[in-house]
PQR file with spaces between the fields and no chain letter, atoms N, CA, C, O and H, PARSE charges and radii, in Angstrom:
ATOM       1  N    UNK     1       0.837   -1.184    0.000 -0.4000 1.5000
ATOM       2  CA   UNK     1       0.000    0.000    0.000 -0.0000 2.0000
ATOM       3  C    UNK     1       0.880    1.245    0.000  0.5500 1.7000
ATOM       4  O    UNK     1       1.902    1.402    0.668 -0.5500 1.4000
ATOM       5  N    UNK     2       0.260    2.207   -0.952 -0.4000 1.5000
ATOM       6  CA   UNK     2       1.438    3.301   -0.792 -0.0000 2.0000
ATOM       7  C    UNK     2       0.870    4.372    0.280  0.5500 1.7000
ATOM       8  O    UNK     2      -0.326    4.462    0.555 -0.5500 1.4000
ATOM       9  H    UNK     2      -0.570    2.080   -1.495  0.4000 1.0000
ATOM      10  N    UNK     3       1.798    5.100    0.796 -0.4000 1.5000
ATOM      11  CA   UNK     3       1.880    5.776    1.889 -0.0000 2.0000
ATOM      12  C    UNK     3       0.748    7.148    1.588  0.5500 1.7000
ATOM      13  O    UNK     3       0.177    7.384    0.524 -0.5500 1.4000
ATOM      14  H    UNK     3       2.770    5.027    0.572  0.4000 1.0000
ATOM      15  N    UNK     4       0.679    7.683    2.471 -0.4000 1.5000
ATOM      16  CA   UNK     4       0.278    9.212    2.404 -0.0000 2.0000
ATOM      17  C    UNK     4       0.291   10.297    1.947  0.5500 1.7000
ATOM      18  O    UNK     4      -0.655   10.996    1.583 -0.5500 1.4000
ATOM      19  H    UNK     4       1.142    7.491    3.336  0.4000 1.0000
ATOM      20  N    UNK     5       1.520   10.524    1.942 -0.4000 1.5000
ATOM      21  CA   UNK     5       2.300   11.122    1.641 -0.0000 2.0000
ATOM      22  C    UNK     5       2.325   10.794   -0.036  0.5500 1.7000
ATOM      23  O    UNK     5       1.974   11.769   -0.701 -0.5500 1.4000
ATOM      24  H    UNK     5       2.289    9.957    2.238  0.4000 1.0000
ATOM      25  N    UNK     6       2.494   10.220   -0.410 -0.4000 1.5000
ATOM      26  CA   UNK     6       2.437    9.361   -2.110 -0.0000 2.0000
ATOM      27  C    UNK     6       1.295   10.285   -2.200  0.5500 1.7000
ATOM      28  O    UNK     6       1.119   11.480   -2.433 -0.5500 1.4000
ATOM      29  H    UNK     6       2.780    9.428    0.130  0.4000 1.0000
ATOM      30  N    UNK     7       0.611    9.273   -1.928 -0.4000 1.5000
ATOM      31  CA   UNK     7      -1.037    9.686   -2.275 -0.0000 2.0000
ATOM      32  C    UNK     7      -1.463   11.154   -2.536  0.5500 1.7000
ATOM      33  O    UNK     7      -2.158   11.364   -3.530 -0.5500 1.4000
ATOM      34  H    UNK     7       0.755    8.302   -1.739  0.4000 1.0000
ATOM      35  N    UNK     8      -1.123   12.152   -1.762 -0.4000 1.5000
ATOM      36  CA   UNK     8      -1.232   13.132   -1.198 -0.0000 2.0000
ATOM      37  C    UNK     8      -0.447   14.182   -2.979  0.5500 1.7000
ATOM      38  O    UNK     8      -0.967   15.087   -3.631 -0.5500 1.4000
ATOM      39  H    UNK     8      -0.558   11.982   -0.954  0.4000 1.0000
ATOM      40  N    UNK     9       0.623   13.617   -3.122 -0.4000 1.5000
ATOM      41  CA   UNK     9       1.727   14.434   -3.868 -0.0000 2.0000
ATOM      42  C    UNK     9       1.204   13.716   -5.270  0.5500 1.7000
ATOM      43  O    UNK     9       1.230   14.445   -6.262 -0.5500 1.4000
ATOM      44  H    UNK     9       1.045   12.882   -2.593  0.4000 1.0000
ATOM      45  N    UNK    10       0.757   12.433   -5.436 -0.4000 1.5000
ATOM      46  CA   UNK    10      -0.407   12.353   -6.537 -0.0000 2.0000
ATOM      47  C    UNK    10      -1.420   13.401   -7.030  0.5500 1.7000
ATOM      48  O    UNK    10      -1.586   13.985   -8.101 -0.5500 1.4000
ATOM      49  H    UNK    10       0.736   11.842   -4.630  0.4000 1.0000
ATOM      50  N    UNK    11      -1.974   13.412   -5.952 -0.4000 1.5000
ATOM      51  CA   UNK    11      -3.141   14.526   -6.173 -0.0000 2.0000
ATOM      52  C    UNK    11      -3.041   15.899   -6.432  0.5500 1.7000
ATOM      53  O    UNK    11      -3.638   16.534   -7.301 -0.5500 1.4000
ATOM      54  H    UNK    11      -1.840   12.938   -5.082  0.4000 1.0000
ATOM      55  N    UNK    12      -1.865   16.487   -5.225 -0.4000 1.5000
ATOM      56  CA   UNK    12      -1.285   17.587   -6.003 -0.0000 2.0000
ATOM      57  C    UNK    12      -0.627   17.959   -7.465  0.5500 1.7000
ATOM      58  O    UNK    12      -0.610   19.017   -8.094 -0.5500 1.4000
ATOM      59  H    UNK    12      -1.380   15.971   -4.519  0.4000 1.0000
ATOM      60  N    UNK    13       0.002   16.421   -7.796 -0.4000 1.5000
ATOM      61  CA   UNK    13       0.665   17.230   -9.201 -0.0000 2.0000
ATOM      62  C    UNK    13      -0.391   16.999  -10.421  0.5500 1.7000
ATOM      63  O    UNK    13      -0.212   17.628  -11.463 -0.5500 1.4000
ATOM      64  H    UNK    13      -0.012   15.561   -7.286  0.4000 1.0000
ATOM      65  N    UNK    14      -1.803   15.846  -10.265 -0.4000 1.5000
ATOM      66  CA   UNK    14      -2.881   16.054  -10.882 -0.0000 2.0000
ATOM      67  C    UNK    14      -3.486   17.434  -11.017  0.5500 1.7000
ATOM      68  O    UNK    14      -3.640   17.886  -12.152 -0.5500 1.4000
ATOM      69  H    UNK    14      -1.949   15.334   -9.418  0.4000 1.0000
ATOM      70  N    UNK    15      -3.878   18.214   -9.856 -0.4000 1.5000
ATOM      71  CA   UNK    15      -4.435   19.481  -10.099 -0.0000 2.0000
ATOM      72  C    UNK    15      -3.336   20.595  -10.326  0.5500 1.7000
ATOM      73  O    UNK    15      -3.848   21.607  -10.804 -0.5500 1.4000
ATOM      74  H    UNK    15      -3.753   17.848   -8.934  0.4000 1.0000
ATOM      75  N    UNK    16      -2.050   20.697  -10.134 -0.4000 1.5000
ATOM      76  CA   UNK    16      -1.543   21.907  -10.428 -0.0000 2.0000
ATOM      77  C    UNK    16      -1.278   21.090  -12.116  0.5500 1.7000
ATOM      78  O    UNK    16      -1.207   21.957  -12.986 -0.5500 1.4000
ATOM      79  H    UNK    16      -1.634   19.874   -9.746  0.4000 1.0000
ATOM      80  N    UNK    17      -1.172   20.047  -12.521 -0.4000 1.5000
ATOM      81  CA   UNK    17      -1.014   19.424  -13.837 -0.0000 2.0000
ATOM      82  C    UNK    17      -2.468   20.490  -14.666  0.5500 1.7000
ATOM      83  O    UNK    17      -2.120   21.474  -15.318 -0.5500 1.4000
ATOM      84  H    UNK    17      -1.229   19.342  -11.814  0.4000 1.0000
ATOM      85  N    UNK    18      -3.497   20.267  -14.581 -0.4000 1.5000
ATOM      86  CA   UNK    18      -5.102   21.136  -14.907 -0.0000 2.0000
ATOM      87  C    UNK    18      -4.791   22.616  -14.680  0.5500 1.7000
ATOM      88  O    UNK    18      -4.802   23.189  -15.769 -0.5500 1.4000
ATOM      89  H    UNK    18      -3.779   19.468  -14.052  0.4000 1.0000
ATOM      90  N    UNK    19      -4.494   23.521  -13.580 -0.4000 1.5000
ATOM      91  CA   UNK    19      -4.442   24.750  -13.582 -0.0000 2.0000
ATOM      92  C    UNK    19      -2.923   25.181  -13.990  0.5500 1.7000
ATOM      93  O    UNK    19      -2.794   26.397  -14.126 -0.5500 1.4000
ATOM      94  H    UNK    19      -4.485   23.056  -12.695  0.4000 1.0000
ATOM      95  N    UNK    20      -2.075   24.617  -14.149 -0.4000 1.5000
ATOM      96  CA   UNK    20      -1.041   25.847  -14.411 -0.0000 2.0000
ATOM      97  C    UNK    20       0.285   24.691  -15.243  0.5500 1.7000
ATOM      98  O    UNK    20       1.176   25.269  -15.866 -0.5500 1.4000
ATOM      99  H    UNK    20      -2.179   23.629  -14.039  0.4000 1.0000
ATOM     100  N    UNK    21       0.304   23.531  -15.201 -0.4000 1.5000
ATOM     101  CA   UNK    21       0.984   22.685  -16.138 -0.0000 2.0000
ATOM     102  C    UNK    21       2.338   22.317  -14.928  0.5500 1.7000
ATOM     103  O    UNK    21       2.762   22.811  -13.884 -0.5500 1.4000
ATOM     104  H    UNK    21      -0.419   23.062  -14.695  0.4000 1.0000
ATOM     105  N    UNK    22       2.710   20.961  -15.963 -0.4000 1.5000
ATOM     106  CA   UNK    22       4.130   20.774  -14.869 -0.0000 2.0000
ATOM     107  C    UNK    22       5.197   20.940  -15.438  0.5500 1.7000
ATOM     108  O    UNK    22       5.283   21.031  -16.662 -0.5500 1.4000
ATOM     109  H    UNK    22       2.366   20.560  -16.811  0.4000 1.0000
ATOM     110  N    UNK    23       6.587   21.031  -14.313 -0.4000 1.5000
ATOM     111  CA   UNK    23       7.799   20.959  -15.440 -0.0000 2.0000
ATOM     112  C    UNK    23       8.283   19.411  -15.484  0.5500 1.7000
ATOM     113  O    UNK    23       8.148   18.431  -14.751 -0.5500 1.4000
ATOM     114  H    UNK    23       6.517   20.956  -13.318  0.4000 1.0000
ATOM     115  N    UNK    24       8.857   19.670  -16.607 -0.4000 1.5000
ATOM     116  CA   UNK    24       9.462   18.283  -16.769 -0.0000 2.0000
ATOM     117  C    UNK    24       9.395   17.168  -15.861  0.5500 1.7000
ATOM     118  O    UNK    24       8.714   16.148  -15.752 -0.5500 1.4000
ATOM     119  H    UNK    24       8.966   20.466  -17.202  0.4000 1.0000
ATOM     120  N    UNK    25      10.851   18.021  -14.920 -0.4000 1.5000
ATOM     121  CA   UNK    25      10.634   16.928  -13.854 -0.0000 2.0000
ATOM     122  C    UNK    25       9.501   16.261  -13.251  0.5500 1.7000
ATOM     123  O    UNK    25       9.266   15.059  -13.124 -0.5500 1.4000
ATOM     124  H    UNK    25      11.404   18.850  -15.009  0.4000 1.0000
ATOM     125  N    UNK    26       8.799   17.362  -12.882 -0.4000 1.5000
ATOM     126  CA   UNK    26       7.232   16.687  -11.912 -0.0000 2.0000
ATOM     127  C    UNK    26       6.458   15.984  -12.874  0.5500 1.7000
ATOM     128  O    UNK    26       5.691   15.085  -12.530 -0.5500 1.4000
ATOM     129  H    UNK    26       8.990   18.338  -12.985  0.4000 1.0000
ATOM     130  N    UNK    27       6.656   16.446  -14.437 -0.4000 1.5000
ATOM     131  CA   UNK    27       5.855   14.771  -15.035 -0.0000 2.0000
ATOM     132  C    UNK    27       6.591   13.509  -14.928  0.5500 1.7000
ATOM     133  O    UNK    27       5.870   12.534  -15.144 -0.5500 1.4000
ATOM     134  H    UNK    27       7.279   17.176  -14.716  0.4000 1.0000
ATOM     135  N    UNK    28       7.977   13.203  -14.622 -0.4000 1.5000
ATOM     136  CA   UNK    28       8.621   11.790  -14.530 -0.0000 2.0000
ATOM     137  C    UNK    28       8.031   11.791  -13.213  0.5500 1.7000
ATOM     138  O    UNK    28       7.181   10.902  -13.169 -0.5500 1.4000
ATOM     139  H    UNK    28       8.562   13.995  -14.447  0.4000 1.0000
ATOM     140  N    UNK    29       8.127   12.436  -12.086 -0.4000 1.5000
ATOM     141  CA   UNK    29       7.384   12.195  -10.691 -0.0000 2.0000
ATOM     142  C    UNK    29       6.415   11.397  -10.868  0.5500 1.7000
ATOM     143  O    UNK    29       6.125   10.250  -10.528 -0.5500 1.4000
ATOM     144  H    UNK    29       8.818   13.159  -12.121  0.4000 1.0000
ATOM     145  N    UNK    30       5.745   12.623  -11.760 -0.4000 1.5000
ATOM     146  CA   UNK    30       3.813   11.843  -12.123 -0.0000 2.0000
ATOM     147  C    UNK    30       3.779   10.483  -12.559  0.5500 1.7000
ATOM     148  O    UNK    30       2.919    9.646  -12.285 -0.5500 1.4000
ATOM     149  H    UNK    30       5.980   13.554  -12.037  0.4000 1.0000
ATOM     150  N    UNK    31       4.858   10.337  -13.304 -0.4000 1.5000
ATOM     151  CA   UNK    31       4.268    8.981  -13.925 -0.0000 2.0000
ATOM     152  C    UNK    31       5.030    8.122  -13.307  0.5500 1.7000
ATOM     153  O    UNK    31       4.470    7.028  -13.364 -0.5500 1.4000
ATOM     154  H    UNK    31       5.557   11.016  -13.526  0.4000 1.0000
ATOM     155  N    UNK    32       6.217    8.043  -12.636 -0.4000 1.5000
ATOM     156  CA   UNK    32       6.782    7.391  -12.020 -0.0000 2.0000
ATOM     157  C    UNK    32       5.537    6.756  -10.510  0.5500 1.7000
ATOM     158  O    UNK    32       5.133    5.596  -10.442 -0.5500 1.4000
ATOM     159  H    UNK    32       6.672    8.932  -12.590  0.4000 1.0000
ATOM     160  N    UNK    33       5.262    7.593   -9.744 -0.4000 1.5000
ATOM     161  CA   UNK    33       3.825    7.449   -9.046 -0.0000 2.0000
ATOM     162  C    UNK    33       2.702    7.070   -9.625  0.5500 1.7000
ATOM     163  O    UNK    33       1.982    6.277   -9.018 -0.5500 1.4000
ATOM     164  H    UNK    33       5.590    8.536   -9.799  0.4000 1.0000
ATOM     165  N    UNK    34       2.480    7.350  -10.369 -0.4000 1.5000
ATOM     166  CA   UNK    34       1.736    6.723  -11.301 -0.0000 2.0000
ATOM     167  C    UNK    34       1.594    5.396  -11.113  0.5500 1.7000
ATOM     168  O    UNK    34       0.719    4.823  -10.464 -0.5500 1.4000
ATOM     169  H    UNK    34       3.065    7.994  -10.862  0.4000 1.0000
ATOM     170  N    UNK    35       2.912    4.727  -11.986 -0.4000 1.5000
ATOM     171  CA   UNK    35       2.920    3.238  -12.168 -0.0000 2.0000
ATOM     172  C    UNK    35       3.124    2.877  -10.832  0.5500 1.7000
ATOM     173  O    UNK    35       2.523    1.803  -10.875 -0.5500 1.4000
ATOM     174  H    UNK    35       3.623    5.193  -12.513  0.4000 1.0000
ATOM     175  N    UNK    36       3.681    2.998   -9.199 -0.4000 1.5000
ATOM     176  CA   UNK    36       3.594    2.659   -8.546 -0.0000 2.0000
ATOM     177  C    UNK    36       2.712    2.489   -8.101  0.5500 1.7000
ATOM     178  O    UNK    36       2.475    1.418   -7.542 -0.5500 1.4000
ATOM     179  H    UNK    36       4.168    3.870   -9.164  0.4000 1.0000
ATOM     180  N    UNK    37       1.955    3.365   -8.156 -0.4000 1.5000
ATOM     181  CA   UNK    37       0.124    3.487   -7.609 -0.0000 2.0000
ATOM     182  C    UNK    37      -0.838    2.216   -8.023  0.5500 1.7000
ATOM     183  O    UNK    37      -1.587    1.495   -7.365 -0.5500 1.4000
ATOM     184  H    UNK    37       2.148    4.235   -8.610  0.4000 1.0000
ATOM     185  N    UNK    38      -0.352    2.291   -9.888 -0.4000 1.5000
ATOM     186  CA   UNK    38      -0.879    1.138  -10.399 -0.0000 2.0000
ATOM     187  C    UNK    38      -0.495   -0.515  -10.171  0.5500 1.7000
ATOM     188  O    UNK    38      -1.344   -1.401  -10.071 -0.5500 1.4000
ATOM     189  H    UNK    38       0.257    2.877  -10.423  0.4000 1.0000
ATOM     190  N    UNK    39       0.990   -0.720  -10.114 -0.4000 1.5000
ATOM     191  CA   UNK    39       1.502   -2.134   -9.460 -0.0000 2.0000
ATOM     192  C    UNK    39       0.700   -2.225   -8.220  0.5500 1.7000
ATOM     193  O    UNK    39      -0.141   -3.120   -8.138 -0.5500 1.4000
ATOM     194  H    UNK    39       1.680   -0.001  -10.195  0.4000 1.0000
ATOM     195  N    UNK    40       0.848   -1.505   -7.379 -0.4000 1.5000
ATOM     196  CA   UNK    40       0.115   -1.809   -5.751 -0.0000 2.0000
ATOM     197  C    UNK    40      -1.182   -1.974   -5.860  0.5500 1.7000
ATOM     198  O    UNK    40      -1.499   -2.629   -4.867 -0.5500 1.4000
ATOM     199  H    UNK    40       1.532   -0.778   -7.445  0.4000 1.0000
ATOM     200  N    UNK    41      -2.676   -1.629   -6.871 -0.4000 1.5000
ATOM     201  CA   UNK    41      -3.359   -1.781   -7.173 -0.0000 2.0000
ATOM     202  C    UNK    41      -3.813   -2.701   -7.620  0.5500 1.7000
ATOM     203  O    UNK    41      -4.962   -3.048   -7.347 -0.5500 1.4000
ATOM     204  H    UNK    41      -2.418   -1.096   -7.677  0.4000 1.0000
ATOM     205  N    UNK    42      -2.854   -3.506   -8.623 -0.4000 1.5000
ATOM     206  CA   UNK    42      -3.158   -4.488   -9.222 -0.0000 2.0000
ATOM     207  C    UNK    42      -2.713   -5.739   -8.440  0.5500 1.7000
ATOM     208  O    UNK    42      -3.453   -6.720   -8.512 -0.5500 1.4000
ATOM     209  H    UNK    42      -1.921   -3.223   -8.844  0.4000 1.0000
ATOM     210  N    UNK    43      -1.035   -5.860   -7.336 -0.4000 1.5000
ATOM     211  CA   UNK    43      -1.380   -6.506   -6.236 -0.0000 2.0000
ATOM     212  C    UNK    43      -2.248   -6.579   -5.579  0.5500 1.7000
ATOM     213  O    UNK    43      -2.340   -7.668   -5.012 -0.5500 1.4000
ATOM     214  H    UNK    43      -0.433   -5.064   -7.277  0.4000 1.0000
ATOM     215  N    UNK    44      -3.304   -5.587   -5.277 -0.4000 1.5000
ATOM     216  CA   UNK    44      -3.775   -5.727   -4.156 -0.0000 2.0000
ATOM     217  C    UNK    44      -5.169   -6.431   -4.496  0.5500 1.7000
ATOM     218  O    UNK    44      -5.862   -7.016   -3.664 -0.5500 1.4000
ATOM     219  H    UNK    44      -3.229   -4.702   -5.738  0.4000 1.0000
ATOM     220  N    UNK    45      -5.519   -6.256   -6.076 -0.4000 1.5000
ATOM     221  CA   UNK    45      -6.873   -6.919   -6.717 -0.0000 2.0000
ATOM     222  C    UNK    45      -6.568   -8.484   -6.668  0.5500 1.7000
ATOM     223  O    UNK    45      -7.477   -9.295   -6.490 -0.5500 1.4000
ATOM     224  H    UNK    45      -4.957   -5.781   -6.752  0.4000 1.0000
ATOM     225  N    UNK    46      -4.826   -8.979   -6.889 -0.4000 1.5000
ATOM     226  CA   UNK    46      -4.730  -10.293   -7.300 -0.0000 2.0000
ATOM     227  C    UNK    46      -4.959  -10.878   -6.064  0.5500 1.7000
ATOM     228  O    UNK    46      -5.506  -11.977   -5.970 -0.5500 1.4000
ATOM     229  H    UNK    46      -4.087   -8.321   -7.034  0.4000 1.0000
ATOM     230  N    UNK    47      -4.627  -10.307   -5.216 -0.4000 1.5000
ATOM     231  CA   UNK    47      -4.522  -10.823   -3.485 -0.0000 2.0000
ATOM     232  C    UNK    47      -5.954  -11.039   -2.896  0.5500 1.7000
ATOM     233  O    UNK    47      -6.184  -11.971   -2.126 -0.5500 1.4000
ATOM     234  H    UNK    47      -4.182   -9.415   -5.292  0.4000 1.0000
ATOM     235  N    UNK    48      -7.019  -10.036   -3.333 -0.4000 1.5000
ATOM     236  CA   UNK    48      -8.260  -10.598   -3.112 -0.0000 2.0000
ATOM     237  C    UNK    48      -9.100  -11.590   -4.240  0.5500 1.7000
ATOM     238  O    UNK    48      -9.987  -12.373   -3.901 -0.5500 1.4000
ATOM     239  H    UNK    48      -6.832   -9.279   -3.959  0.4000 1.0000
ATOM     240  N    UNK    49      -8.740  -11.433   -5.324 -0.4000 1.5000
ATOM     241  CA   UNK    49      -9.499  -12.762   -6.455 -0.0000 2.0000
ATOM     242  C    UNK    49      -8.579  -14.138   -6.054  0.5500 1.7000
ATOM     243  O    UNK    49      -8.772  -15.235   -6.577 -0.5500 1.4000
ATOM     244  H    UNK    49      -8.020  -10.797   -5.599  0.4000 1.0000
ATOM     245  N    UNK    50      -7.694  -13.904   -5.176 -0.4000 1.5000
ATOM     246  CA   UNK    50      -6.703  -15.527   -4.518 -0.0000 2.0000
ATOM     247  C    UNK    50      -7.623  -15.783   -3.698  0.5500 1.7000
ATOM     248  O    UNK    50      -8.024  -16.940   -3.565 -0.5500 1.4000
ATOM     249  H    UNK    50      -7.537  -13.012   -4.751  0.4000 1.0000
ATOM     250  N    UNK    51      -8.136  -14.754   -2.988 -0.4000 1.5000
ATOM     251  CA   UNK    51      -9.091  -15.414   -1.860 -0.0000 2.0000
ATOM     252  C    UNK    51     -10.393  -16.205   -1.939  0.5500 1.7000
ATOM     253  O    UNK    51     -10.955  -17.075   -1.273 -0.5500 1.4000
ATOM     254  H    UNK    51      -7.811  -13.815   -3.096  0.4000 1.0000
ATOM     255  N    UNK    52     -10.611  -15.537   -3.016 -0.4000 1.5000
ATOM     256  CA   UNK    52     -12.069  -15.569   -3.343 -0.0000 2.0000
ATOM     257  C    UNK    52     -12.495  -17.455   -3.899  0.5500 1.7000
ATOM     258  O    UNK    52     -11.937  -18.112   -4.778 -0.5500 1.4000
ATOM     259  H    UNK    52     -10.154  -14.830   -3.557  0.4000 1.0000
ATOM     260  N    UNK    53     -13.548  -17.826   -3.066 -0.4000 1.5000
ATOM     261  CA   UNK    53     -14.249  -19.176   -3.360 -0.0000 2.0000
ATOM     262  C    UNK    53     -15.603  -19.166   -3.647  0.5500 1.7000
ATOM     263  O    UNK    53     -16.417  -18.902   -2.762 -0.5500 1.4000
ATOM     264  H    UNK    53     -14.000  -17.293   -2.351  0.4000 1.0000
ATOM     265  N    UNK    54     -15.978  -19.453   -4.914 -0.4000 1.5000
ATOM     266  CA   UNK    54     -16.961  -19.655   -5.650 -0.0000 2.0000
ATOM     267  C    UNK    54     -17.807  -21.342   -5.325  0.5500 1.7000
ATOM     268  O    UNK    54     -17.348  -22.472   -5.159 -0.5500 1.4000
ATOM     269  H    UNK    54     -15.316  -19.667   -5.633  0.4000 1.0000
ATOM     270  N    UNK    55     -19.031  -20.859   -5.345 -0.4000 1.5000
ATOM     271  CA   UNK    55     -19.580  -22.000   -4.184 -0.0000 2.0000
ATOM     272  C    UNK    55     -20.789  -22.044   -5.105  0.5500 1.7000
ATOM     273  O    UNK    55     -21.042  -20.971   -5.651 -0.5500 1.4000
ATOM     274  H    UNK    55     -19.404  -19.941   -5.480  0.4000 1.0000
ATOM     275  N    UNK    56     -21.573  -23.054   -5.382 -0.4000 1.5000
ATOM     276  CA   UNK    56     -22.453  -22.888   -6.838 -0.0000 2.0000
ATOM     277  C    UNK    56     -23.667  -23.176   -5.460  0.5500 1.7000
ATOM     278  O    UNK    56     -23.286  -23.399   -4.311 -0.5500 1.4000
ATOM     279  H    UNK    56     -21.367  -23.926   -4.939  0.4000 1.0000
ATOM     280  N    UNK    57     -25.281  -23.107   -5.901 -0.4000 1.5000
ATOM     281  CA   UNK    57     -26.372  -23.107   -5.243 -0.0000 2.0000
ATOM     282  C    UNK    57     -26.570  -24.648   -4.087  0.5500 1.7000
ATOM     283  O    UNK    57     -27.209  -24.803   -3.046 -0.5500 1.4000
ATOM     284  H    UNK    57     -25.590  -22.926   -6.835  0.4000 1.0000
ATOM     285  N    UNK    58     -25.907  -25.340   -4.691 -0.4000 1.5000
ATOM     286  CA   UNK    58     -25.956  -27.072   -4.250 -0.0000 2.0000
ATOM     287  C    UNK    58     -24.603  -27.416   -3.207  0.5500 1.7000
ATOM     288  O    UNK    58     -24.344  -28.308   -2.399 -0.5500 1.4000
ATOM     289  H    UNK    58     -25.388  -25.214   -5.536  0.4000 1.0000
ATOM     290  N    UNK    59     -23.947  -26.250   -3.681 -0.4000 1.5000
ATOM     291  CA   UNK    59     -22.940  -26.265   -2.666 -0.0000 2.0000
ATOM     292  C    UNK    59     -21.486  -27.233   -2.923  0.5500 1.7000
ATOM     293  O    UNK    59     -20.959  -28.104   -2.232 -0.5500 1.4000
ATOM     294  H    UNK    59     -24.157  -25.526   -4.337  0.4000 1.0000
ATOM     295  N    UNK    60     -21.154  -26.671   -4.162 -0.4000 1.5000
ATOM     296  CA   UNK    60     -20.368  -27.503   -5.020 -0.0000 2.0000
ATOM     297  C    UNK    60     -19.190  -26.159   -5.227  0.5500 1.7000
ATOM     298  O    UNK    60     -19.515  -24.975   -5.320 -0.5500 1.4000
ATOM     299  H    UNK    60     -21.582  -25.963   -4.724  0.4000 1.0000
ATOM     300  N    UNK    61     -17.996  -26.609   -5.261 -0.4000 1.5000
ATOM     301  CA   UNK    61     -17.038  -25.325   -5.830 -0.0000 2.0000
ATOM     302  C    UNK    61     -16.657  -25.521   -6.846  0.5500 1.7000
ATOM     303  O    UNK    61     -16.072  -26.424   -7.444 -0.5500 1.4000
ATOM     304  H    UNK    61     -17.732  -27.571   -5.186  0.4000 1.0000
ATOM     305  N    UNK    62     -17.206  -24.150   -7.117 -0.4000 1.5000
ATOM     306  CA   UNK    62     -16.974  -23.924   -8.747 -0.0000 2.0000
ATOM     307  C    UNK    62     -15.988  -23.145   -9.326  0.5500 1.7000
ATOM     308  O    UNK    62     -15.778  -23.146  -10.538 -0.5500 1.4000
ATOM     309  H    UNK    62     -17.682  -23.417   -6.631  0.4000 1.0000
ATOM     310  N    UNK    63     -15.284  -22.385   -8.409 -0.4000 1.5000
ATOM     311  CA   UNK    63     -14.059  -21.541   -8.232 -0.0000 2.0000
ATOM     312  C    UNK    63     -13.592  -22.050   -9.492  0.5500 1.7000
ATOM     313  O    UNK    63     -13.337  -23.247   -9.624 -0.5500 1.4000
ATOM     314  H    UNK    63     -15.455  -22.384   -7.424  0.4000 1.0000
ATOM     315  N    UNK    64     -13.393  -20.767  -10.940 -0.4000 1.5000
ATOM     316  CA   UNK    64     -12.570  -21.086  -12.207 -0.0000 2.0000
ATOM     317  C    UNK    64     -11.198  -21.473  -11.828  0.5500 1.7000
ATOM     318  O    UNK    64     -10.687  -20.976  -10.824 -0.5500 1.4000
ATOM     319  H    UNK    64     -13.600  -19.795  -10.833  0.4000 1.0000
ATOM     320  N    UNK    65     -10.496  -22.419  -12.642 -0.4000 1.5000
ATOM     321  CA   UNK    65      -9.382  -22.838  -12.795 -0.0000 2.0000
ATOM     322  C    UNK    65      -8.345  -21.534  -12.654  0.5500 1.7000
ATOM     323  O    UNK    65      -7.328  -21.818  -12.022 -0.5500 1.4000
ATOM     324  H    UNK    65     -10.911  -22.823  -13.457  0.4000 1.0000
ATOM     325  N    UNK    66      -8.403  -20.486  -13.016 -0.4000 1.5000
ATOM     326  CA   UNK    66      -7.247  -19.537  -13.182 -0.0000 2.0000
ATOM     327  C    UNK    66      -7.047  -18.743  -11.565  0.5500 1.7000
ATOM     328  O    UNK    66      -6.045  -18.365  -10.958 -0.5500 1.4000
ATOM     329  H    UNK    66      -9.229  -20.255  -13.530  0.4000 1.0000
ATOM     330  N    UNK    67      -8.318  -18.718  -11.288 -0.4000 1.5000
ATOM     331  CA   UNK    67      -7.874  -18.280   -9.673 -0.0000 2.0000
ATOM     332  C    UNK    67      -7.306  -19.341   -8.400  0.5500 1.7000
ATOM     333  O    UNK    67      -6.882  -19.182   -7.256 -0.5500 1.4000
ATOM     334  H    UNK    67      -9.132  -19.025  -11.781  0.4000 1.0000
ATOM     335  N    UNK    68      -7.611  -20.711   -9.477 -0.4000 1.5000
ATOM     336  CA   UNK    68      -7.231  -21.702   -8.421 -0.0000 2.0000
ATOM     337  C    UNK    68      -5.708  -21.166   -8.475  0.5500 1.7000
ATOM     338  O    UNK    68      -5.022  -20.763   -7.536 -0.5500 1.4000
ATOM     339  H    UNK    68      -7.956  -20.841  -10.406  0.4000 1.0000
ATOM     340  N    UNK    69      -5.368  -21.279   -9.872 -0.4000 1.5000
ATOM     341  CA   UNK    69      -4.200  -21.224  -10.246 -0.0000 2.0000
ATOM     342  C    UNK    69      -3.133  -19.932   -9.101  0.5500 1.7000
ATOM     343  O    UNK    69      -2.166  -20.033   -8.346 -0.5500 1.4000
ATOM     344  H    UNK    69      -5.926  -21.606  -10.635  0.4000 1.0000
ATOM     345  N    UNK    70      -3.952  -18.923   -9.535 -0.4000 1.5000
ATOM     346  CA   UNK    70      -3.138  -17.897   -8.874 -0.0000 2.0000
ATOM     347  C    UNK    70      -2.956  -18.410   -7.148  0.5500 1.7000
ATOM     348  O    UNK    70      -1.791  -18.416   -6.750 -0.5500 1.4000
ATOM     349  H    UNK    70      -4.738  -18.841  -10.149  0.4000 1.0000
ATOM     350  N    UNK    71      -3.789  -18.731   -6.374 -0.4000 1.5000
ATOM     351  CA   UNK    71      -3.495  -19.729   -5.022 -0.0000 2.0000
ATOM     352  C    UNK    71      -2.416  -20.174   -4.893  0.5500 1.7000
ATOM     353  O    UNK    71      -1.646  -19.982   -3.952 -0.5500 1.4000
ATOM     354  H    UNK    71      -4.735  -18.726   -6.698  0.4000 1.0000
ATOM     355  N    UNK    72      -2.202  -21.032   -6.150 -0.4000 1.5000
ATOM     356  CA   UNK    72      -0.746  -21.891   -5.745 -0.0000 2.0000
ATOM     357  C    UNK    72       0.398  -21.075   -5.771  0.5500 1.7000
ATOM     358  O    UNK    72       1.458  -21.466   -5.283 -0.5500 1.4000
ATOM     359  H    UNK    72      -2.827  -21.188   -6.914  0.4000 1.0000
ATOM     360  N    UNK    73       0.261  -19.873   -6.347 -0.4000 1.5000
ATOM     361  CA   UNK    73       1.661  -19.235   -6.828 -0.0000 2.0000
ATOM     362  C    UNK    73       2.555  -19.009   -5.666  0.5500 1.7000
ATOM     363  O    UNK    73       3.675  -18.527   -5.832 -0.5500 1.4000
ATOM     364  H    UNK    73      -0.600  -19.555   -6.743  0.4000 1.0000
């Protein structure tokens, strides 16, 4: 999970990005945060579809093969 502080300096260089533009540097910032924002995101989706057990009406698991998959990893 990214910190506060991250988060925080995201948002700022989004809106001064809309009212007044960035320099250079603060767009490698941006996108550098950016993709961090996005890896931790997409950990954090794989980490809950690992959890997740699919249970059909009769009470049978039906959990697709690819999330079994991700389990074992």
């Amino acid at each position: 999970m990214m910190s506060k502080e991250k988060l925080n300096r995201i948002n700022y260089l989004s809106k001064k990005s809309k009212a007044e533009g960035l320099t250079v540097e603060e767009k490698e910032e941006q996108k550098k945060l950016r993709t961090e924002y996005l890896q931790n995101m997409r950990q954090s989706f794989k980490n809950q579809i690992s959890t997740l057990t699919v249970i059909d009406p009769e009470g049978n698991d039906v959990t697709p093969d690819k999330v079994k998959k991700l389990r074992k990893k």
